[in-house]
PLY file of the C-alpha trace (Angstrom):
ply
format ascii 1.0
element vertex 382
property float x
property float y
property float z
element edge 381
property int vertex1
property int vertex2
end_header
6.75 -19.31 73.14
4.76 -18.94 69.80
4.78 -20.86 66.55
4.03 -24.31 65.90
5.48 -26.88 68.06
8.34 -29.29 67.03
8.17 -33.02 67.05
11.63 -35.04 66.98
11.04 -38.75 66.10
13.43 -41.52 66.05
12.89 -44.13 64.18
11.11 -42.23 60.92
11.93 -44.38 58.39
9.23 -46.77 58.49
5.79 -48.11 60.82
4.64 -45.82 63.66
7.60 -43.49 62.89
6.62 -42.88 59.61
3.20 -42.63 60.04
3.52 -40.08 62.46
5.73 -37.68 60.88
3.71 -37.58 58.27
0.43 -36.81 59.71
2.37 -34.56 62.14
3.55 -32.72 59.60
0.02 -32.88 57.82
-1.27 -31.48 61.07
1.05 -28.11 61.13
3.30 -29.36 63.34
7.18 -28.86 62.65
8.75 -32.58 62.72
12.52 -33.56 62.80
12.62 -37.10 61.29
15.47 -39.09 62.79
16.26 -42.67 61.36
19.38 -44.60 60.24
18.34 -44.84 56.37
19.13 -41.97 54.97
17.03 -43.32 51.12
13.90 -43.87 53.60
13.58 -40.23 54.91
14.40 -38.80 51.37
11.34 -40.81 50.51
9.36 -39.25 53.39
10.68 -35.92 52.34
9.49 -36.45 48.70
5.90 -37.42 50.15
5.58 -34.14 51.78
7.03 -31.91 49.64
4.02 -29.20 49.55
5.39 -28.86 53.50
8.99 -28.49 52.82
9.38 -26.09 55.46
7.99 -27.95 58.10
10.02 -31.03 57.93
13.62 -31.66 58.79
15.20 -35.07 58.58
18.46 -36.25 59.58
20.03 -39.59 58.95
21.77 -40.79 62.13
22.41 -43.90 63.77
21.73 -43.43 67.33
24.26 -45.25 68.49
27.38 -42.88 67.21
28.42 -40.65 69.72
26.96 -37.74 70.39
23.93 -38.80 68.53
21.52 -37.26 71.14
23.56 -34.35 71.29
23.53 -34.02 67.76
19.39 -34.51 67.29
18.65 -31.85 70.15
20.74 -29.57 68.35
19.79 -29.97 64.88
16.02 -29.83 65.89
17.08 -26.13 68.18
19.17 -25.00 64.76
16.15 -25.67 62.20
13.54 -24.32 64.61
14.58 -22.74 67.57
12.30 -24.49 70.11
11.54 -28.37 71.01
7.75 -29.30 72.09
7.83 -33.46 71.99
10.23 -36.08 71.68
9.08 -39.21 70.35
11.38 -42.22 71.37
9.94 -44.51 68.87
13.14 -46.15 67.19
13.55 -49.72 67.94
16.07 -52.83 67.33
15.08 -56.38 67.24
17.20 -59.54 67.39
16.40 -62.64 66.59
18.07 -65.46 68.80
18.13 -66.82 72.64
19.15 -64.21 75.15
22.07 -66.83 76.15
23.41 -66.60 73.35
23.54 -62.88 71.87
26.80 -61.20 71.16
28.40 -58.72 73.62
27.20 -56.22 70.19
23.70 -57.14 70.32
23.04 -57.06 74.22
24.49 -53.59 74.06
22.62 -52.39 71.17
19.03 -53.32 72.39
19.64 -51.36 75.37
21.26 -47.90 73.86
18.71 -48.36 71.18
15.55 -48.31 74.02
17.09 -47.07 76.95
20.43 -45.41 76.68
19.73 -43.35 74.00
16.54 -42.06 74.84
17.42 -41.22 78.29
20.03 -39.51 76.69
17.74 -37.56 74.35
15.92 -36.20 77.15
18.85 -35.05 79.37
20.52 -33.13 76.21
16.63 -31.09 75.55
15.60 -30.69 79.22
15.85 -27.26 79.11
14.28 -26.89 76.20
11.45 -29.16 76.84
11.11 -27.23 80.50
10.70 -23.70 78.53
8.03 -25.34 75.89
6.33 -27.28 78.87
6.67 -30.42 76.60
6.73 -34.06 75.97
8.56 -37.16 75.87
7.18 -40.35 74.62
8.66 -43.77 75.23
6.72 -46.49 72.42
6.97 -49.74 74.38
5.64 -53.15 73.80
3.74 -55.17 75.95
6.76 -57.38 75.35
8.07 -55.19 78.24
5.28 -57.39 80.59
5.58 -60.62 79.28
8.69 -61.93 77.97
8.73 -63.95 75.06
11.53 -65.96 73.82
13.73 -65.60 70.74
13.76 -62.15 70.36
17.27 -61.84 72.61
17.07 -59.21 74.96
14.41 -57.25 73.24
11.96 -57.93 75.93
13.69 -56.81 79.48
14.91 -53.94 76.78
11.46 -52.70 76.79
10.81 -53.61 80.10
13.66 -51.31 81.35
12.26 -48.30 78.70
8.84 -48.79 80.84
10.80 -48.15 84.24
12.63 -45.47 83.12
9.74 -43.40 81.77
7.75 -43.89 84.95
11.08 -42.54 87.05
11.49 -39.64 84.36
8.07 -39.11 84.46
8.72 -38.27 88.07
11.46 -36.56 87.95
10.33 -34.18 85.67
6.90 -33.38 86.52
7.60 -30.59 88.69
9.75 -28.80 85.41
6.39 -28.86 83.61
6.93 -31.52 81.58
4.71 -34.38 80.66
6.05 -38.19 80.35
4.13 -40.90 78.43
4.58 -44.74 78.04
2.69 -45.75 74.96
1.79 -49.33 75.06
1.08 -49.50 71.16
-0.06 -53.41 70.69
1.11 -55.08 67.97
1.83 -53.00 64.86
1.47 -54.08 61.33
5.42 -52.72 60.00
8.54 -54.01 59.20
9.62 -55.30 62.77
8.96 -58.68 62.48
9.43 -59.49 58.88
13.18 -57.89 58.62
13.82 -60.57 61.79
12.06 -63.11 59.47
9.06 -63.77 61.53
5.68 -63.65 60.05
3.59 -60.53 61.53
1.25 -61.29 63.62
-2.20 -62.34 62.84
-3.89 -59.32 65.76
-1.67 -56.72 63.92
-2.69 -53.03 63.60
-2.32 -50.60 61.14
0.93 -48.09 61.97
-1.48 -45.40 61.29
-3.65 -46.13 63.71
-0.94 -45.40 66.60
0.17 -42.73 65.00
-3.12 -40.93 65.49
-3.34 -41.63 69.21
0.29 -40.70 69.98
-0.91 -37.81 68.08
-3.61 -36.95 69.92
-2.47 -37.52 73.23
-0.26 -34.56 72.33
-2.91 -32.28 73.68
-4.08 -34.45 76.32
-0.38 -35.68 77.59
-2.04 -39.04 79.15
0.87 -40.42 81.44
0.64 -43.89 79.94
-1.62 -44.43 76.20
-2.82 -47.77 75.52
-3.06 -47.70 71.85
-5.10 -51.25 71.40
-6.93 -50.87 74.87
-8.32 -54.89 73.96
-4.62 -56.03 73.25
-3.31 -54.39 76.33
-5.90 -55.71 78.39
-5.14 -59.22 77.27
-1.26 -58.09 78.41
-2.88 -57.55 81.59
-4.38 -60.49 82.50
-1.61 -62.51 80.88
0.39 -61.27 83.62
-1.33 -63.00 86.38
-1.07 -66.38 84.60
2.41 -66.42 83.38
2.58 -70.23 83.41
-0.71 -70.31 81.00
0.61 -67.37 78.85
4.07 -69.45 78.53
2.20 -72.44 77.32
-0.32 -70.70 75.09
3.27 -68.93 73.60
4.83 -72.11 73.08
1.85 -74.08 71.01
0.73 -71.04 69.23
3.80 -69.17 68.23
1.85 -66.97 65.85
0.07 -64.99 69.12
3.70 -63.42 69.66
4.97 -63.08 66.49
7.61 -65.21 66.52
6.55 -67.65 64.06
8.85 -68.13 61.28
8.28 -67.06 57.85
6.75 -69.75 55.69
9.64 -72.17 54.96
8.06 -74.26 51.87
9.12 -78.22 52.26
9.36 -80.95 49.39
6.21 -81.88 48.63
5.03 -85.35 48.67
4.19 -87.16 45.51
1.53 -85.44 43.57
1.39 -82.79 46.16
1.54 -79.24 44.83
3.89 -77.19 46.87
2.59 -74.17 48.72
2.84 -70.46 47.27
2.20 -67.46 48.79
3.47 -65.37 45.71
4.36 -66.02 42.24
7.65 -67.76 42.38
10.59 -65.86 40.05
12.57 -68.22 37.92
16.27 -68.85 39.23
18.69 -66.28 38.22
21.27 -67.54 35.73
24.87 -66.74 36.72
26.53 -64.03 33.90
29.20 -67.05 32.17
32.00 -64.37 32.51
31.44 -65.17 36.43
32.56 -68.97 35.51
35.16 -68.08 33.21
37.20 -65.40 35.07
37.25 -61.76 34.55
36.93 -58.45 36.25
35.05 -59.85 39.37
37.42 -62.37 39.94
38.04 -60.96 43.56
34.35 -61.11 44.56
34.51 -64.68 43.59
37.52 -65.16 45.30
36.11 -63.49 48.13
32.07 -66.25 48.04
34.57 -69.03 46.91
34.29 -70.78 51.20
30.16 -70.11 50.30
30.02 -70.61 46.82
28.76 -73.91 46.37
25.94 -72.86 48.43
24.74 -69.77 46.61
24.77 -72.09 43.74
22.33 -74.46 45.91
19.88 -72.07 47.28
20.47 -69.69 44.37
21.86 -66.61 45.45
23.37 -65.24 42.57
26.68 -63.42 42.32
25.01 -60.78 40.21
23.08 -60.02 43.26
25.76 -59.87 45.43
27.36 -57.54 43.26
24.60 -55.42 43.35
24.77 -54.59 46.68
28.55 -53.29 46.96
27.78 -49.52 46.57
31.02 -47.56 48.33
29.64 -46.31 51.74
26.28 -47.81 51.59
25.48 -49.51 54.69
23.78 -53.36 54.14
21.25 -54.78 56.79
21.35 -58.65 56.46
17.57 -58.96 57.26
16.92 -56.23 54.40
19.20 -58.21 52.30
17.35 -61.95 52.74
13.87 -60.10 52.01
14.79 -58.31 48.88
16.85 -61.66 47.76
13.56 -64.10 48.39
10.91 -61.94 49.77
10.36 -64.45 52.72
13.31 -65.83 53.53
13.57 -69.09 55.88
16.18 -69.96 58.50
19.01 -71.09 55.20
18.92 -68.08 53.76
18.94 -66.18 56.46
22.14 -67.73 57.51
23.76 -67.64 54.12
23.11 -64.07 53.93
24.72 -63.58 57.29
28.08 -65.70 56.16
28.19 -64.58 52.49
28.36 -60.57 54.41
30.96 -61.97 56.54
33.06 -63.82 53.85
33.17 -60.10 52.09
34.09 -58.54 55.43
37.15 -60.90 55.41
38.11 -59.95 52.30
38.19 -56.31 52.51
34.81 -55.80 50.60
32.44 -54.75 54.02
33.32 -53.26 57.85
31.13 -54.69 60.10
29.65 -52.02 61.87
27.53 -54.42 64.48
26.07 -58.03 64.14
22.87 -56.39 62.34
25.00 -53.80 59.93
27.82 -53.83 57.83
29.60 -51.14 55.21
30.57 -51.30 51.97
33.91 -50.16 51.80
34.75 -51.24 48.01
32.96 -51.95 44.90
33.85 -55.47 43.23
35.47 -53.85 39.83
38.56 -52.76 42.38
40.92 -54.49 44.20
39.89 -55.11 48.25
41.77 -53.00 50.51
44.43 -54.76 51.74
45.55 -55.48 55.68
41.99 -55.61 56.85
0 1
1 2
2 3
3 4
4 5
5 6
6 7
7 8
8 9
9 10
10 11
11 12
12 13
13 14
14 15
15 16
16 17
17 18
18 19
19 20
20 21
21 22
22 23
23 24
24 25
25 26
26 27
27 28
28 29
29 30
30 31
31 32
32 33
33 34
34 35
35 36
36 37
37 38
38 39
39 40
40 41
41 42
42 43
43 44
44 45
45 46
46 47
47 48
48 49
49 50
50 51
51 52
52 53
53 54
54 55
55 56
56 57
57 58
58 59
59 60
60 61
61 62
62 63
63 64
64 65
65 66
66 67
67 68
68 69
69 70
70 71
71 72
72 73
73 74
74 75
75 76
76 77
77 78
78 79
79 80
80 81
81 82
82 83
83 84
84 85
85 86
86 87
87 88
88 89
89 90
90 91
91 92
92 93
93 94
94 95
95 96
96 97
97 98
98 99
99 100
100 101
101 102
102 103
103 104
104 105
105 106
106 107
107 108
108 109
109 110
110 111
111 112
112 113
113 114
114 115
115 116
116 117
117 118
118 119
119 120
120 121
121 122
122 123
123 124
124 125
125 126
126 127
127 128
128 129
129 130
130 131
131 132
132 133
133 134
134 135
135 136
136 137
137 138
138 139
139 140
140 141
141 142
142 143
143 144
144 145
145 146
146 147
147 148
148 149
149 150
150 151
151 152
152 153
153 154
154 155
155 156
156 157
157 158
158 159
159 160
160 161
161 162
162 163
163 164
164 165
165 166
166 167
167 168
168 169
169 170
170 171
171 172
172 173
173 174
174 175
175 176
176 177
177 178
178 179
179 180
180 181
181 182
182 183
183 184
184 185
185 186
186 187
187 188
188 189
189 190
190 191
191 192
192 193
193 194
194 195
195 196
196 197
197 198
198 199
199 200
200 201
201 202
202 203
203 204
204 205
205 206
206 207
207 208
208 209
209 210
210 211
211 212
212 213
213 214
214 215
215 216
216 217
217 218
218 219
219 220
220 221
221 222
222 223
223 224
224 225
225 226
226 227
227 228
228 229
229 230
230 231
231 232
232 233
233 234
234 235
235 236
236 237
237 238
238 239
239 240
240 241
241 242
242 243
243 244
244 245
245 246
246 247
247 248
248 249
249 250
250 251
251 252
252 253
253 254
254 255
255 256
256 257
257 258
258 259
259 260
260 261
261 262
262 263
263 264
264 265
265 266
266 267
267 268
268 269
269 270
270 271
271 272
272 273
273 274
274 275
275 276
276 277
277 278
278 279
279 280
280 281
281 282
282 283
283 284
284 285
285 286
286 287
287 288
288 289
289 290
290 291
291 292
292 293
293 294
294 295
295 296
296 297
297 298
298 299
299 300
300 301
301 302
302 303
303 304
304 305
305 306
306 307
307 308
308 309
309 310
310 311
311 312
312 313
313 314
314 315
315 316
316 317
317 318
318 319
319 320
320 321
321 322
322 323
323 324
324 325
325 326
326 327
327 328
328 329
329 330
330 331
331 332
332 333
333 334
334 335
335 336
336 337
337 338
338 339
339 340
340 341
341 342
342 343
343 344
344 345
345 346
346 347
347 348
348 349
349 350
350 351
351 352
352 353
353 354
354 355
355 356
356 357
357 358
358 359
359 360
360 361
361 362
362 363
363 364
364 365
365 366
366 367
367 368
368 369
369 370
370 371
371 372
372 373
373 374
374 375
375 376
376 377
377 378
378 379
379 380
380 381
């Protein structure tokens, strides 16, 4: 086969995905850019525009049916060959594993297992006739479980077994497996689960360059922060120490908690960590009746708490484009930038109040659709 090889990455909408379709692309390489917001990869494809040619994107949720067979053909329709797929999307979920939805157990694992799996059954034959590449970007996560990230962890874990069986499996078709172990990365992960990232955190970039790399030298397992993984390492042969060490210094895993500022005590000056906006005055048509009244109809069971943590109706309104799909963990940062536990939760019950009133679908615990604007009347038997 001649001509440049093709990447497909999941996950290309933001951190390592990101990074590395555009330095792929940079590089001469022919990139399909897979990822669920559809506004993130248009961004991507505005950033690269001088390589037009050489990037395809496609806005997908990897979780609709199909989806795998979908990507493999898209990629083999645009052009004609497949070289490496990089399994690099990822799901997060903040809670105890006990206590996940049937939604969110399911979604961690099609998200890091399923799916990818998938992915590599639906382009075997491709990837056989290239002699290519599939990469699986773990977390060391995968060897030592922390808490309050559901079932994240044996999620990754399981994405680590299956690319060492795959990576058996497939050797003798001429095709190269690697399990990327790439420390803790410096993106979006933990702040849209509204934990503070990590103190030990690495640039996106910086991954991006050695998955890139180990392109040509198709490593069967690439240890991105060789230090960090080492620590993994050892960590694993004192799991009561680690455990300990997790629970006193939360901010080693990532799971601390945003900043939640507290009242301050007298002639104590309260904390910033940014310049704090001045509350957002409700529009006084929103008191008095008008065209929204269904929205308000539709916050009055959380009203009296947007009016306490001030979330303001305007806001709200904002966000109810027809067909645009609303992440709650997007939501709380754009609303407060670094949003505690409250209004995290508010978010969560003002989506589901519009849900109930005909405003949203929920799609999934993490996603929900906007189905009509406020200006209209809600749909009615939903």
């Amino acid at each position: 086969m001649t001509g440049a090889k093709v990447l497909i990455i999941t996950g290309a909408s933001s951190g390592i995905g990101r990074a590395l379709a555009d330095r792929a692309v940079r590089a001469g390489y022919n990139v399909l850019a897979v990822a669920r917001r559809r506004e993130r990869l248009d961004e991507l494809a505005a950033s690269l525009a001088a390589a037009a040619a050489s990037l395809a994107t496609l806005a997908l949720d990897l979780r609709t049916p199909q989806a795998a067979a979908t990507i493999v053909n898209t990629a083999l329709e645009r052009f004609g060959r497949i070289d490496v797929i990089v399994n690099n999307a990822g799901s997060g979920a903040v809670g105890r594993a006990s206590e996940q939805s049937d939604d969110a157990l399911r979604e961690q694992f099609e998200t890091h297992v399923i799916v990818p799996v998938q992915l590599v059954r639906e382009a075997r034959a491709a990837l056989q006739a290239a002699r290519g590449q599939v990469f699986f970007v773990g977390s060391g996560v995968a060897r030592i479980p922390i808490g309050n990230y559901g079932v994240y962890p044996p999620a990754k874990a399981a994405m680590r077994s299956v690319a060492r069986i795959l990576r058996n499996e497939l050797r003798s078709k001429g095709i190269a497996v690697t399990y990327v172990d790439p420390g803790v990365v410096a993106s979006e992960f933990h702040t849209r689960l509204g934990y503070r990232p990590p103190d030990i955190a690495v640039s996106p970039q910086v991954v991006a360059c050695k998955i890139l790399d180990a392109v040509a030298t198709r490593p069967a397992v690439l240890n991105a922060v060789p230090w960090q993984t080492a620590a993994v390492t050892l960590g694993e042969l004192l799991p009561a120490v680690v455990d300990l060490l997790l629970e006193r210094f939360p901010s080693l895993s990532g799971a601390e908690p945003l900043l939640e500022v507290k009242p301050a005590e007298p002639n104590q000056a309260l904390p910033q960590t940014a310049p704090i906006a001045p509350p957002v005055e409700e529009p006084a048509e929103e008191e008095a009746g008008g065209e929204d009244s269904p929205l308000r109809t539709a916050l009055a069971p959380v009203a009296s708490r947007m009016r306490r943590i001030k979330l303001s109706q305007a806001f709200v309104r904002s966000l109810l484009v027809p067909g645009s799909d609303l992440d709650p963990a997007e939501i709380a940062l754009r609303w407060t930038g670094m949003p505690n536990k409250h209004e995290r939760a508010l978010v969560h019950d003002v989506l589901d109040a519009l849900t109930e009133s005909g405003f949203l679908e929920r799609l999934s615990d993490s996603r929900y659709r906007v189905i009509s604007a406020p200006a209209g009347e809600p749909p009615t038997g939903s």
